[in-house]
N, C-alpha and C positions, 0 to 999 in steps of 0.2 A: 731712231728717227721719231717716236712714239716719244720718248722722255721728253726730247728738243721741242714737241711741236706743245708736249702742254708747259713748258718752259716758257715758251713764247705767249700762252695763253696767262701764264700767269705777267708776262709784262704787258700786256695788253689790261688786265686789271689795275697794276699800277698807274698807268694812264690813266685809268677810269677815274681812280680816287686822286687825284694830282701828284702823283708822284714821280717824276721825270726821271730822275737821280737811280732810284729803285729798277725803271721800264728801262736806262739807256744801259744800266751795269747788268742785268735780265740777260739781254738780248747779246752783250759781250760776250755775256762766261756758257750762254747757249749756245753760238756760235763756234767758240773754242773747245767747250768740250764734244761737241757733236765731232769735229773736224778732227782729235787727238784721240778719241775714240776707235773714230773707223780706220787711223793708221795702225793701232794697236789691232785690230780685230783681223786686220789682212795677217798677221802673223799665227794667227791661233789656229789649229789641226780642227779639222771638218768629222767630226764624231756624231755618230746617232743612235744615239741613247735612246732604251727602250725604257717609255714610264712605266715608273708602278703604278697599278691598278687595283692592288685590293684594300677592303675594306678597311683594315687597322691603318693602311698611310690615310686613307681618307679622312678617315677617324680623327686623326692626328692633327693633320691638317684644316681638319673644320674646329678645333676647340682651339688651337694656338692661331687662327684667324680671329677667332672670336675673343681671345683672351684679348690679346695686342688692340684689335681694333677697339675692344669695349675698354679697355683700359685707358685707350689714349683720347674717347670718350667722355673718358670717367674726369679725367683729369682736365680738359679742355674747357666741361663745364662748370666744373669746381672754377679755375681761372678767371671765365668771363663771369661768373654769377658772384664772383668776390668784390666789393666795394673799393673802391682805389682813386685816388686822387691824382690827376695829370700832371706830366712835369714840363711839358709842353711852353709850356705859357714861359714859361723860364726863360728856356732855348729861346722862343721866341724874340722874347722881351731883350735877351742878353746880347744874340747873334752878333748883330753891330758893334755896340759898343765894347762888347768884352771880348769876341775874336775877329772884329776888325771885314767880317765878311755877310752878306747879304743872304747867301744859301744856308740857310739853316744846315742842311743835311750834313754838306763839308763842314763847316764849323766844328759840330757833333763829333764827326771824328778825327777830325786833327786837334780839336782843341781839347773841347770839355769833356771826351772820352778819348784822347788818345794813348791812353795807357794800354784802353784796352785793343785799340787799331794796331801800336806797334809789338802785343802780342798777337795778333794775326799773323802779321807780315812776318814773327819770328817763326810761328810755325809753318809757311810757307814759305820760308829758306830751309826751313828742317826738311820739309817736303823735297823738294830740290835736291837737296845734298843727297837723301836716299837715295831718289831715282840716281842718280849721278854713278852712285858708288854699284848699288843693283845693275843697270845697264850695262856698267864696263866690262868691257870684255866675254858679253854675252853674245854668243852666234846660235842663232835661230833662221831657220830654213824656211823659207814660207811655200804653205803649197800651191803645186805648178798648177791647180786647177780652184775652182771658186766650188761654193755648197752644193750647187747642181751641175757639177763634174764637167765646165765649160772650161777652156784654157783663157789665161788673162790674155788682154791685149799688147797686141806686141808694139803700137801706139801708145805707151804708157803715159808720156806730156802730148797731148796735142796741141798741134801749131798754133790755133785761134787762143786757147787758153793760154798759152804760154806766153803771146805777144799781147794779150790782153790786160793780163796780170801785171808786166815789169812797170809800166805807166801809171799802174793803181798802186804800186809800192811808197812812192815818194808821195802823191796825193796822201794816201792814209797816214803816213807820218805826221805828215801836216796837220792832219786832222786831230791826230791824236795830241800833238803840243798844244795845239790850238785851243783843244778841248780840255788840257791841264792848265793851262793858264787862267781860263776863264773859271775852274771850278770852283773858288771862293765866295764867287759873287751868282753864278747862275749854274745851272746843273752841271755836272760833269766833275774833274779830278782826276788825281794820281792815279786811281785806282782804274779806272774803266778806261784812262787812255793808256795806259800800260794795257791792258785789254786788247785796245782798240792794232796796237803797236805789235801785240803778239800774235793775235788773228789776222793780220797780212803778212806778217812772217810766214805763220802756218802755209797759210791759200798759193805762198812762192812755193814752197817745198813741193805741194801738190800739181801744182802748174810745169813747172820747170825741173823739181827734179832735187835730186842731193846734189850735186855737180855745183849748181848755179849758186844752192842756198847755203851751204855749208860757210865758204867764204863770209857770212853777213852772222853764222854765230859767234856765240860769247864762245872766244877760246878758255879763258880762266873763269869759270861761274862762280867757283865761291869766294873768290876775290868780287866780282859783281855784285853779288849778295850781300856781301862785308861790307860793301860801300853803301850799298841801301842804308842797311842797319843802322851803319855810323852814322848818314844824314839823318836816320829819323832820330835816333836817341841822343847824337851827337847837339842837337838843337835845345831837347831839350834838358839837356844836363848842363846848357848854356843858361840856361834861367838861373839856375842853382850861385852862379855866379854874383847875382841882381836882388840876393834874398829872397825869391821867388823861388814856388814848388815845383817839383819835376813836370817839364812837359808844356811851363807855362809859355803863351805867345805872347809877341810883341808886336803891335802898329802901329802904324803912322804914315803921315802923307812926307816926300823926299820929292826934294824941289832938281831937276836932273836939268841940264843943257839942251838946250835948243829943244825941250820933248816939256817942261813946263811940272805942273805937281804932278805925282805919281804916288799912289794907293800901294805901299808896300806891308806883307806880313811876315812873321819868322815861319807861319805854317806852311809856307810855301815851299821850303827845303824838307820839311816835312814830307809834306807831298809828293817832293819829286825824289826819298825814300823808297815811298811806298810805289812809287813809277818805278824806280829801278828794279826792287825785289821781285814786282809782276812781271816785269816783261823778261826779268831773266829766271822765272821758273818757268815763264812757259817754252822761251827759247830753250832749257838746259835739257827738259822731255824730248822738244823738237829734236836736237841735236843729237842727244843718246839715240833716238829713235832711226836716224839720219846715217849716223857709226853703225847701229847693228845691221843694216839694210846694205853697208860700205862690206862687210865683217863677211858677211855673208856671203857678197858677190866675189869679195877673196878666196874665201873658201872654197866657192864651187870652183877658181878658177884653178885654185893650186889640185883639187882633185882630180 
């Protein structure tokens, strides 16, 4: 809860300094990992560990604080006290004309760095596929009592949350398209509303239960993740076609029926890659986590 709350403080600086893009993706993957945390943590054994207390850990302990922090220090100021030239003004000046969108930020990374965006999203289906392959067929027992030896509630979904939540499901999808659509041009994207898409996923599972939410995961995940993949690199291996370098986008304005010009880009299939691979690593944790919670309640009942 301590991690999550200076999470939050640090999107609350983004804000400060105008950074929308930064405070709304902040406050996603805060939410999410806060919420993905404490279902992992209900399974872990309640141990109490007696610290060391003598001098040589202390010892130890105060010179490899002092190392790391004076180290990271050392190099921080090397960093800012080095002279460097903005590239800024580039981005700036290019956004428009050369990826066809108004927010700088998405630009950045679908266009003119997305080399290095759809190595992200590769390692975050590697992610995925671990857990996927770790998870299956793990049975873990969770204990019948909490850290201070109370017994869990035998209300595990209560009724207010559970009929509060299914109404906010269909809202936050919305919200989440809503906010991939527009992220070209004003803050938002693939990325944070894949976020946005995986964090009311989570909030069902917690409200309602595995029963409810099971149905609404990805049954085949690394077919989902495969498909990300292919819309992101699939796009721009399409340039390659055009004499153009991998990854390059294409704009322009498409005159459609009865809707008039329309502002179309290629980083848009892009984007809705990098939509896909998020919302299916977070749903394939969800899910493993959903199985072993399934696994379990078999177990006890076959014993």
């Amino acid at each position: 809860m301590l991690v999550s709350i200076v999470g939050l403080v640090v999107s609350l600086t983004f804000v400060r300094f105008s950074a929308p893009d930064l405070a709304l993706t902040q406050l996603a993957v805060e939410a999410g990992t806060i919420l993905l945390m404490l279902l992992v943590l209900y399974y872990l054994p309640h141990k109490i560990c007696t610290p060391e207390t003598g001098i040589t850990r202390k010892l130890r302990d105060l010179l490899l604080a002092l190392g790391a922090g004076g180290g990271l220090g050392w190099v921080s100021w090397q960093m800012l006290g080095t002279p460097f030239e903005t590239i800024s003004g580039y981005y700036l000046e290019h956004s428009v004309p050369g990826g066809g969108g108004a927010n700088v930020v998405n630009v950045i990374l679908v266009d003119f760095r997305g080399f290095d965006t759809l190595g992200e999203i590769t390692v975050l289906a590697t992610v995925a596929l671990a857990a996927h392959v770790l998870l299956g067929g793990l049975v873990l027992k969770a204990p019948e009592r909490d850290g201070d030896g109370r017994r869990w509630s035998a209300e595990a979904h209560p009724l207010f949350l559970s009929m509060m939540m299914r109404p906010l499901l269909p809202l936050a999808i919305t919200v989440s398209v809503f906010i991939y659509l527009r992220g070209h041009n004003v803050p938002g994207g693939g990325f944070v509303a894949g976020l946005i898409t995986g964090v009311a996923l989570v909030m069902q599972y917690l409200a309602n239960g595995i029963a409810f939410t099971q149905p609404l995961m990805p049954r085949h995940p690394p077919r989902l993740l495969a498909l990300g993949l292919f819309l992101a690199a699939g796009i721009g291996l399409a340039s390659l076609f055009y004499g153009r370098p991998f990854l390059t986008s294409a704009h322009g304005h498409v005159p459609l029926p009865w809707i008039g010009d329309v502002e179309l880009a290629s980083a848009m299939v892009f984007d809705l890659g990098v939509y896909v691979v998020v919302v299916t690593v977070v749903l394939t944790v969800l899910s493993e986590l959903g199985r072993l919670s399934l696994r379990t309640l078999k177990k006890s009942e076959a014993d």
